[in-house]
C-alpha positions as protocol buffer text, in pm:
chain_id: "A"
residue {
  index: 1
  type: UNK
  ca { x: 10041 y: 10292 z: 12849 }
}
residue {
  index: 2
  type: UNK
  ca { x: 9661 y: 10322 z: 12763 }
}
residue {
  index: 3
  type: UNK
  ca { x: 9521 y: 9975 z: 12891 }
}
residue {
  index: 4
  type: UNK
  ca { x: 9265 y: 9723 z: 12709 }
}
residue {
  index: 5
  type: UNK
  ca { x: 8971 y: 9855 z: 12942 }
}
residue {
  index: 6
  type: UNK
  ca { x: 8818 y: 10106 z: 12717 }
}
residue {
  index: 7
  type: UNK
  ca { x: 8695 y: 9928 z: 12390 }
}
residue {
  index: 8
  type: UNK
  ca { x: 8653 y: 10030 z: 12024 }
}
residue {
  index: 9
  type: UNK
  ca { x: 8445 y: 9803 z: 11818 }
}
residue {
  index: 10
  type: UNK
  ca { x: 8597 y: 9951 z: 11471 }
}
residue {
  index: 11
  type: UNK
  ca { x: 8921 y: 10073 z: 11392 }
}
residue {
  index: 12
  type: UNK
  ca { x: 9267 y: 9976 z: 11439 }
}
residue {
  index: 13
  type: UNK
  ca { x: 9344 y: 10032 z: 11854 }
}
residue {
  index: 14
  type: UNK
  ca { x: 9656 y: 9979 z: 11940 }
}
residue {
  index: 15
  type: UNK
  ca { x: 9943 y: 10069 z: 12258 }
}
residue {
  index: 16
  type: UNK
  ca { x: 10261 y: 9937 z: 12162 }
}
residue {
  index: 17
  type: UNK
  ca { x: 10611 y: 9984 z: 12342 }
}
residue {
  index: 18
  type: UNK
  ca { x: 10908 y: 9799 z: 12146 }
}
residue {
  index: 19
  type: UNK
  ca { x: 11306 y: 9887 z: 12189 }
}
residue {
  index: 20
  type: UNK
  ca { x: 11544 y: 9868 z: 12010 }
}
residue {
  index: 21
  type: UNK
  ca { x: 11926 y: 9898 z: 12056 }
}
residue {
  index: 22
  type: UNK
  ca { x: 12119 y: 10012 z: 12348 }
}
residue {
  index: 23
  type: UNK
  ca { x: 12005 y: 10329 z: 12590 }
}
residue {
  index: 24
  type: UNK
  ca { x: 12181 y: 10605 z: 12447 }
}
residue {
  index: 25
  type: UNK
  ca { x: 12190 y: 10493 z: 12060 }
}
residue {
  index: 26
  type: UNK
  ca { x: 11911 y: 10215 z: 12022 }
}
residue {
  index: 27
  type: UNK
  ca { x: 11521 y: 10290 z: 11879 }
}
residue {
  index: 28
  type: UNK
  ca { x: 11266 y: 10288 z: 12167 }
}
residue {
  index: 29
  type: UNK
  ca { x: 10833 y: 10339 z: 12036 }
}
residue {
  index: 30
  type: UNK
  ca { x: 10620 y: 10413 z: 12271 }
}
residue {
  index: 31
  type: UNK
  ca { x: 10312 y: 10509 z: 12110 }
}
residue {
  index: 32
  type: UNK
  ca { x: 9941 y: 10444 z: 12093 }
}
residue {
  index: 33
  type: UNK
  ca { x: 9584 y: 10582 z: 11926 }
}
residue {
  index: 34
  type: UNK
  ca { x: 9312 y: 10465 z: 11727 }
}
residue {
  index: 35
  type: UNK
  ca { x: 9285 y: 10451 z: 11349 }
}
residue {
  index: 36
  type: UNK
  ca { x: 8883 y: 10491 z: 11279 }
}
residue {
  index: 37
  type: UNK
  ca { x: 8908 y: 10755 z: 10967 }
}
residue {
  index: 38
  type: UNK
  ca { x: 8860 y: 10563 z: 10602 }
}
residue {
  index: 39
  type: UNK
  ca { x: 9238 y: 10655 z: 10523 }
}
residue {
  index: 40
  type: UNK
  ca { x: 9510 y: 10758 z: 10833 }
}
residue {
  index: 41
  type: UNK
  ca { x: 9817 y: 10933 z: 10694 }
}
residue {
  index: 42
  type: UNK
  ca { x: 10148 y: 10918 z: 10908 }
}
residue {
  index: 43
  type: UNK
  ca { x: 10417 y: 11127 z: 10852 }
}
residue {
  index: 44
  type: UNK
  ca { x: 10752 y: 11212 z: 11021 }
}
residue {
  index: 45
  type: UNK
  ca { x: 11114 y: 11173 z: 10917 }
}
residue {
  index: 46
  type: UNK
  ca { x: 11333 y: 10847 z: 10792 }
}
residue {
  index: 47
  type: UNK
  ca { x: 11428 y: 10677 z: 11144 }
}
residue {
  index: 48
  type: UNK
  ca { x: 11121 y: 10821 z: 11309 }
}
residue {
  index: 49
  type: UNK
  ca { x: 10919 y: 10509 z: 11352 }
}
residue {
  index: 50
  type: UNK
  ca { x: 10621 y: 10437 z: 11093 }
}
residue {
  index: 51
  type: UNK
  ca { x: 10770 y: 10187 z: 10883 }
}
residue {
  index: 52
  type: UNK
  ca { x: 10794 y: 9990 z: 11277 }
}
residue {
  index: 53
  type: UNK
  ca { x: 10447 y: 10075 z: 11344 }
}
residue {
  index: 54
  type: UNK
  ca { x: 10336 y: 9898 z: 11058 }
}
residue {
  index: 55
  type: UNK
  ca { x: 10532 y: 9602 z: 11112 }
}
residue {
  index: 56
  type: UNK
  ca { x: 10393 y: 9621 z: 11464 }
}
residue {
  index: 57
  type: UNK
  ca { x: 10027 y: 9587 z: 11297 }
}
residue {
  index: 58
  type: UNK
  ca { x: 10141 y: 9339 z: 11034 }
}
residue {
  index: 59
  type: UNK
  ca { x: 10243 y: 9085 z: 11270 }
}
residue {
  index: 60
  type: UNK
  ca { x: 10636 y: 9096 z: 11099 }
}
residue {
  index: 61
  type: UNK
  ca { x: 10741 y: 9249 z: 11473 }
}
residue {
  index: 62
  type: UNK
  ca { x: 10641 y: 9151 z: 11823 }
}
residue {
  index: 63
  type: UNK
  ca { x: 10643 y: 9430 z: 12081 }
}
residue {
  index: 64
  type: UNK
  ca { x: 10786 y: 9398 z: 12402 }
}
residue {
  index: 65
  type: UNK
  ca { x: 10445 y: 9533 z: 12550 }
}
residue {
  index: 66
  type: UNK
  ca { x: 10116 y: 9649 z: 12444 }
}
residue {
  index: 67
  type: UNK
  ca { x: 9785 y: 9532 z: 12248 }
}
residue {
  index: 68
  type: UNK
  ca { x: 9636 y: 9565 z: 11902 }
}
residue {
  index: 69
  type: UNK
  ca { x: 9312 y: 9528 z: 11841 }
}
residue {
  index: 70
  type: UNK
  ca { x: 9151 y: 9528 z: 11508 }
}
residue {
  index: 71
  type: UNK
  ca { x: 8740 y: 9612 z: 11467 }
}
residue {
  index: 72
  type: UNK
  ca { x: 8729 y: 9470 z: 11824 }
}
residue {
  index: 73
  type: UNK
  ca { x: 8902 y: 9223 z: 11822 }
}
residue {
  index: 74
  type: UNK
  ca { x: 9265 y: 9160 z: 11992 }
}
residue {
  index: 75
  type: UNK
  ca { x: 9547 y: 9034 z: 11751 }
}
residue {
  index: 76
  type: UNK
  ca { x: 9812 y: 9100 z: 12023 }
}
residue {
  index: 77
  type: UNK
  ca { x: 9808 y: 9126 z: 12407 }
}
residue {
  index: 78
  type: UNK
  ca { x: 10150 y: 9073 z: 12568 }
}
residue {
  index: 79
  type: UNK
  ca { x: 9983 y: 9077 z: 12937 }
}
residue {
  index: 80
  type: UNK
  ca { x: 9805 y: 8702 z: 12805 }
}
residue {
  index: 81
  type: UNK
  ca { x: 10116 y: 8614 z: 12552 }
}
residue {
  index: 82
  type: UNK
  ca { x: 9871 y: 8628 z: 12269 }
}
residue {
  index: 83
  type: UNK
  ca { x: 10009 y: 8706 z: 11963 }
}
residue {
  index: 84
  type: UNK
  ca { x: 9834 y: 8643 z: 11585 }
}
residue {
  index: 85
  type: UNK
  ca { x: 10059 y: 8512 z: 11342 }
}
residue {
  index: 86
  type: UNK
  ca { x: 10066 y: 8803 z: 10987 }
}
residue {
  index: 87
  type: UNK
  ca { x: 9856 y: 8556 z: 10789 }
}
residue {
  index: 88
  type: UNK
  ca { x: 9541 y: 8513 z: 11016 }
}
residue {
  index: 89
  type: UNK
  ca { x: 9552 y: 8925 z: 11093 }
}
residue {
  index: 90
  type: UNK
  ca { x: 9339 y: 8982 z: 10762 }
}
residue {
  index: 91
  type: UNK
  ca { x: 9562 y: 9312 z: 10712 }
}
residue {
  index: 92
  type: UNK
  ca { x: 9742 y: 9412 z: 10390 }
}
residue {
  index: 93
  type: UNK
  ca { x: 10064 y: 9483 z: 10353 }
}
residue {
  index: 94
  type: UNK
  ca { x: 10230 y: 9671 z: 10026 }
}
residue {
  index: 95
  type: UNK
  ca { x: 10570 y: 9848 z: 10008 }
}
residue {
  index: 96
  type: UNK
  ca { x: 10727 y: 10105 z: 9772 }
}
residue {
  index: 97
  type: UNK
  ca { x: 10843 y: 9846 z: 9528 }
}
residue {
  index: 98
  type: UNK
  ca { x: 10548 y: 9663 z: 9524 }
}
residue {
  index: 99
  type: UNK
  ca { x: 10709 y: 9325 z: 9515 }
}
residue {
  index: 100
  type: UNK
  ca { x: 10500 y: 9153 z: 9214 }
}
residue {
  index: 101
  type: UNK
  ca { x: 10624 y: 8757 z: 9131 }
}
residue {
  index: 102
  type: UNK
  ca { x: 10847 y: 8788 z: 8847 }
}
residue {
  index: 103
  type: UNK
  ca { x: 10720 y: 8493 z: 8677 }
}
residue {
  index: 104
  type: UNK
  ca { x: 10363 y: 8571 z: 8713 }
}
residue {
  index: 105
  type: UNK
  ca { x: 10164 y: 8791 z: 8464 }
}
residue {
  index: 106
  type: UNK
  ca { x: 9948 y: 9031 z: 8566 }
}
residue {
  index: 107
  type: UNK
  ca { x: 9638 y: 8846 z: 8586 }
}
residue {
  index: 108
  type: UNK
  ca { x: 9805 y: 8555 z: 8785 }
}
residue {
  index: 109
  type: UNK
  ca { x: 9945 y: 8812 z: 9041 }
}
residue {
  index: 110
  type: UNK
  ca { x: 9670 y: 8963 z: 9077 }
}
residue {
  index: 111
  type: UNK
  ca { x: 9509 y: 8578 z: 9139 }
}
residue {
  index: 112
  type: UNK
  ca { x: 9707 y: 8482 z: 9356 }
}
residue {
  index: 113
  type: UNK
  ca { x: 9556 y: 8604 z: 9690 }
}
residue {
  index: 114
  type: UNK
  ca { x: 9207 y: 8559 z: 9598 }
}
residue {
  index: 115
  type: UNK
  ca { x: 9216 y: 8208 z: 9543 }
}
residue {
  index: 116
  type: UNK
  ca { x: 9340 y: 8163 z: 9852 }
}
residue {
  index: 117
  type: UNK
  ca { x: 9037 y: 8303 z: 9987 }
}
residue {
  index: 118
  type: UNK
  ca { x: 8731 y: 8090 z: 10070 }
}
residue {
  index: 119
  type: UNK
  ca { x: 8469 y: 8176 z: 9832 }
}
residue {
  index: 120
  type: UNK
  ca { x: 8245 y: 8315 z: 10165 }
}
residue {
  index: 121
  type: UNK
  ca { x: 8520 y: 8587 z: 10251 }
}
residue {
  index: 122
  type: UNK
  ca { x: 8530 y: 8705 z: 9843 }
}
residue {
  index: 123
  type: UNK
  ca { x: 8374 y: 9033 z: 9950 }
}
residue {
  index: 124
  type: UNK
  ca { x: 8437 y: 9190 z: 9571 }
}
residue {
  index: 125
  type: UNK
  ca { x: 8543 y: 9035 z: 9254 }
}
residue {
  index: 126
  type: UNK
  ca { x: 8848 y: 9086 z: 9024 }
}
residue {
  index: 127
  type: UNK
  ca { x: 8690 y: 9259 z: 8758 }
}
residue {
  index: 128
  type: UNK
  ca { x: 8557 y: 9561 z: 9006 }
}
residue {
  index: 129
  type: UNK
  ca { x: 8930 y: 9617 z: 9110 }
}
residue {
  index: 130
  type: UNK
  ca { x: 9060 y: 9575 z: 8771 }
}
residue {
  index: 131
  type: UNK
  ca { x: 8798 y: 9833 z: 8640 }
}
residue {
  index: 132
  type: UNK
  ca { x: 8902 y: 10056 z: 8928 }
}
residue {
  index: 133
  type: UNK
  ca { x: 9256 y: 10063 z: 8893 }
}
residue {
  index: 134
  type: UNK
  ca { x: 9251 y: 10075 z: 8490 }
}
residue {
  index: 135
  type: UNK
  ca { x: 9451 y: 9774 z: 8421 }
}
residue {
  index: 136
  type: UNK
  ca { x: 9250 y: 9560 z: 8171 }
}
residue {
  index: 137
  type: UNK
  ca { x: 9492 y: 9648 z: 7934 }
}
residue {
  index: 138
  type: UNK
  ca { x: 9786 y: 9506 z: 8113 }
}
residue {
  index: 139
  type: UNK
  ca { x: 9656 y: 9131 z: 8198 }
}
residue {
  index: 140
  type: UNK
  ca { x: 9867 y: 8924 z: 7967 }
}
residue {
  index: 141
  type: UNK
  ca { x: 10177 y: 9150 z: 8031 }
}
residue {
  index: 142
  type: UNK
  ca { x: 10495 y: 9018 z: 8269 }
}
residue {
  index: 143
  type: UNK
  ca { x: 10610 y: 9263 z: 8550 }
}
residue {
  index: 144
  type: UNK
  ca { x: 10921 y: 9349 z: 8371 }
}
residue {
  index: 145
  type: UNK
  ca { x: 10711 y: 9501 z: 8107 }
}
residue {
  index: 146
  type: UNK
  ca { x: 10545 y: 9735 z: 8313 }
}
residue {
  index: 147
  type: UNK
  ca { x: 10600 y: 10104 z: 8359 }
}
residue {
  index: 148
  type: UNK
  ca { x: 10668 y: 10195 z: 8741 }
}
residue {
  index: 149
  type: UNK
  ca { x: 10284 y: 10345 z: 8766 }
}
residue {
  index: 150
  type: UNK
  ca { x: 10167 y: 10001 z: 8651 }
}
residue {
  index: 151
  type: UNK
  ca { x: 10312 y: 9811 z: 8869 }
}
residue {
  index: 152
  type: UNK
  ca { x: 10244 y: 9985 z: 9199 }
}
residue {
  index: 153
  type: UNK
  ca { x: 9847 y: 10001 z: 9009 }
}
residue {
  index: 154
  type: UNK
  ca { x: 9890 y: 9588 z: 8998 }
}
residue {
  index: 155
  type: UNK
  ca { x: 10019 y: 9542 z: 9326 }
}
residue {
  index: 156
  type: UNK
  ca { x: 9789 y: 9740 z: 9454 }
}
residue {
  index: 157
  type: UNK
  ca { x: 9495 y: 9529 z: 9304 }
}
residue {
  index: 158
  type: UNK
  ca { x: 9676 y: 9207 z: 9421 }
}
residue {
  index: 159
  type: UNK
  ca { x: 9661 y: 9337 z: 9773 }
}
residue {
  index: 160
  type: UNK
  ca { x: 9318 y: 9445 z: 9755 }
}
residue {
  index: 161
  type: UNK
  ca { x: 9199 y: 9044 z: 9640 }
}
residue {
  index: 162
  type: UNK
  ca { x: 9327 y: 8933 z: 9929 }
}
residue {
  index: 163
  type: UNK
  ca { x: 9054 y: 9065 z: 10102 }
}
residue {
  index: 164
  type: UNK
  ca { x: 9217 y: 9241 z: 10370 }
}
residue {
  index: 165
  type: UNK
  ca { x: 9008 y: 9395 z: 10674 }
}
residue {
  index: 166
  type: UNK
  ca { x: 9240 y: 9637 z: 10703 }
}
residue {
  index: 167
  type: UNK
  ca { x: 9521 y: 9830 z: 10413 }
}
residue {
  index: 168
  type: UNK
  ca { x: 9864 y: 9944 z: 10549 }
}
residue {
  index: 169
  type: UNK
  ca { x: 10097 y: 10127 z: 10251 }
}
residue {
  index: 170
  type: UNK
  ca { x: 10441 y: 10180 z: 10348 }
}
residue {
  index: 171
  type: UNK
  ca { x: 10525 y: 10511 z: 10094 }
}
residue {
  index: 172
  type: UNK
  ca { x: 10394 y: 10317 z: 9767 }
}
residue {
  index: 173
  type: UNK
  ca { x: 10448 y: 10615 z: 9519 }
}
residue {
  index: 174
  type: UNK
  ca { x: 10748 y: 10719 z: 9694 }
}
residue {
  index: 175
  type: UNK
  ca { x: 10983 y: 10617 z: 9355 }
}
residue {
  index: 176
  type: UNK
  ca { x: 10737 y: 10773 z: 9156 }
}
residue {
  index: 177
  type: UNK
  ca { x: 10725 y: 11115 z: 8968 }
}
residue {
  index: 178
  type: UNK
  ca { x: 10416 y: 11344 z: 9017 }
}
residue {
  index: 179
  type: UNK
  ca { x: 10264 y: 11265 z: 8710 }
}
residue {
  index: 180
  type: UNK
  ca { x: 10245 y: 10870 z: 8803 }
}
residue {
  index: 181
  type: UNK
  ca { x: 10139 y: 10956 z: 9157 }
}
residue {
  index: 182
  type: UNK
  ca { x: 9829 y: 11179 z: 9092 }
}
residue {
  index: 183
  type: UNK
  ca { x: 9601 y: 10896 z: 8900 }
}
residue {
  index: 184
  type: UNK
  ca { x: 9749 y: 10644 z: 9200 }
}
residue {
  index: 185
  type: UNK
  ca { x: 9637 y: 10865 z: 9455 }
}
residue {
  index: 186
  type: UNK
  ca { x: 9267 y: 10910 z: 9347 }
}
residue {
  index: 187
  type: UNK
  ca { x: 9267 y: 10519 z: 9301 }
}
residue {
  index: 188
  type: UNK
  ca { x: 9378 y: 10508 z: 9683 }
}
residue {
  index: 189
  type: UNK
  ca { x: 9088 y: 10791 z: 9781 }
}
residue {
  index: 190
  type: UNK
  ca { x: 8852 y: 10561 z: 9635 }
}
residue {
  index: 191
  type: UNK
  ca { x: 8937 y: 10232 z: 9893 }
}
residue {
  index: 192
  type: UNK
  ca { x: 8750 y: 10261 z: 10150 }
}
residue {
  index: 193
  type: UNK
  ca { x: 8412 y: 10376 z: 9959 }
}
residue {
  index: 194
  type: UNK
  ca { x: 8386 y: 10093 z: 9709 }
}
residue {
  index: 195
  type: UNK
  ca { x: 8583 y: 9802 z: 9912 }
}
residue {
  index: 196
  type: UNK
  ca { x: 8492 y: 9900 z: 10245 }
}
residue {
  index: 197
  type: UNK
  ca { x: 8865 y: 9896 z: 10385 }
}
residue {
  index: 198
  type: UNK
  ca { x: 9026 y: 10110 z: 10573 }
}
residue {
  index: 199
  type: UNK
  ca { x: 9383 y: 10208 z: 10502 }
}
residue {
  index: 200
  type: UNK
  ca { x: 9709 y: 10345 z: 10696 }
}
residue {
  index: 201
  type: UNK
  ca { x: 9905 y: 10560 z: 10435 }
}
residue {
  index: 202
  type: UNK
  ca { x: 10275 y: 10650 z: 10554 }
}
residue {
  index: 203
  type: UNK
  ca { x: 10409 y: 10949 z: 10354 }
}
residue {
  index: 204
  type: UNK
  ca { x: 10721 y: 11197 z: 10347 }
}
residue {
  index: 205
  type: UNK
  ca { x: 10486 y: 11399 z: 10174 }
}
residue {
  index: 206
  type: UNK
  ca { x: 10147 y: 11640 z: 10286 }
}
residue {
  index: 207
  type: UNK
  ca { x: 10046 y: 11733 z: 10001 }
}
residue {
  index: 208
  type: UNK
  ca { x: 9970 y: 11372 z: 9934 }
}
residue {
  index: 209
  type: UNK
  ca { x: 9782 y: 11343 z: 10243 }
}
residue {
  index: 210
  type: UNK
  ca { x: 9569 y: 11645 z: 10151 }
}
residue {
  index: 211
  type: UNK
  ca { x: 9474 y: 11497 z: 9783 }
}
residue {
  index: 212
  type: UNK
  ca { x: 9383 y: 11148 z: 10000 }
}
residue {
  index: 213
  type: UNK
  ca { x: 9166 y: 11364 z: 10260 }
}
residue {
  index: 214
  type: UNK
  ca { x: 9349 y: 11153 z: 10514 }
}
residue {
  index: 215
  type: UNK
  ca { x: 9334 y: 11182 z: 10948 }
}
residue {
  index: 216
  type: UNK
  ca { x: 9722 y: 11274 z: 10982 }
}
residue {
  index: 217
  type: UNK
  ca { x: 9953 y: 11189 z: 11242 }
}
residue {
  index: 218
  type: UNK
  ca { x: 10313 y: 11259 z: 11252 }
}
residue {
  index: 219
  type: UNK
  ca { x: 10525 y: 11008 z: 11411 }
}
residue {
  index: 220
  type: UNK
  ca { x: 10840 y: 11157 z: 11579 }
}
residue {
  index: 221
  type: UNK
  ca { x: 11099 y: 10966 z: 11823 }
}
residue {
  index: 222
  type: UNK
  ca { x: 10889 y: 10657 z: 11850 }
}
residue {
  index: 223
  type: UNK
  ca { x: 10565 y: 10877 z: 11931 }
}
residue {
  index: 224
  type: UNK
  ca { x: 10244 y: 10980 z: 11745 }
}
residue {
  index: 225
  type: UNK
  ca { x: 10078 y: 11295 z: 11781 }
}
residue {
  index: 226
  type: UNK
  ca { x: 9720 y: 11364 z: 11575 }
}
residue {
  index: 227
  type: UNK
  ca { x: 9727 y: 11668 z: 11407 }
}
């Protein structure tokens, strides 16, 4: 495993090793790199390991050993037993259904994580991600009113007010048709230039990596190799 003696001030550097499972059927990673490119695709098959990475970098799994370190600084070390709870990580987290509160409307979701942000971390305001995105229009609307492009637009937005350091999308457009991905995507391109974050983008699919002008790894048994 690479060791925590080379530094990278920016970026997401990570070695991870988690297992999973017995020997001859379990799930074993082994993997590590460094994320410094404003958006990293990974792709690979179902099974092969990025939904785990991410989950890794989210703080919802502990590896067995390794380190993370985000713009410098260590979230995990399992050498020193430090490990950084998900909510002090400063990383965002969406998934393909986007998982908006039900009881919210749109302007409440998309709320929700800025106000829990102190007013000196509020690097952006709601209206520039609401003008980015396109969703004026949909404010006053419930979720269950909303067309699957809308939704993944809102949670995106509620995601971004949270102010994360760092964006990690586990296949967001993945239930979409092309149509409803294409406007999504150049939304996504846009990220890192007017928010200044950085995103992971996991994919089954390269064309969508080549419309993001991502860094692309494939992820394969546990492993990542840069392409």
């Amino acid at each position: 495993m690479q060791t925590l003696d080379s530094t990278n001030s920016q970026g997401l550097e990570f070695s991870l090793r988690l297992h999973r499972g017995d020997a001859q059927t379990g799930f074993q990673l082994d993997t590590q790199g460094c994320f410094t490119a404003p958006i990293t695709a990974l792709c690979g098959a179902s099974g092969a390991g990025k939904s785990t990475l991410l989950a890794l970098f989210a703080g919802l799994l502990k590896p067995d050993q390794g380190f993370i370190r985000l713009n410098g600084q260590l979230l995990v070390d399992t050498s020193n037993q430090l490990f950084t709870p998900p909510h002090m990580r400063h990383i965002g987290l969406m998934w393909q259904d986007g998982q908006l509160f039900p009881h919210l409307s749109v302007r409440k979701n998309l709320m929700y994580g800025y106000q829990l942000q102190p007013e000196q971390s509020r690097r952006f305001s709601p209206e520039s991600v609401i003008e980015l995105l396109e969703i004026s229009t949909l404010l006053d609307r419930q979720p269950r009113h909303l067309s699957g492009g809308e939704r993944q637009r809102v949670a995106l937005g509620r995601t971004l007010l949270a102010m994360p350091q760092f964006l990690l999308l586990d296949e967001p457009l993945n239930a979409l048709n092309q149509s409803l991905k294409l406007p999504i995507l150049a939304f996504l391109k846009q990220v890192p230039k007017h928010f200044n974050i950085p995103l992971i983008y996991v994919t089954h699919q390269i064309e969508e990596t080549k419309i993001l002008d991502a860094e692309t790894w494939f992820c394969e048994d546990g492993r990542l190799v840069s392409v």
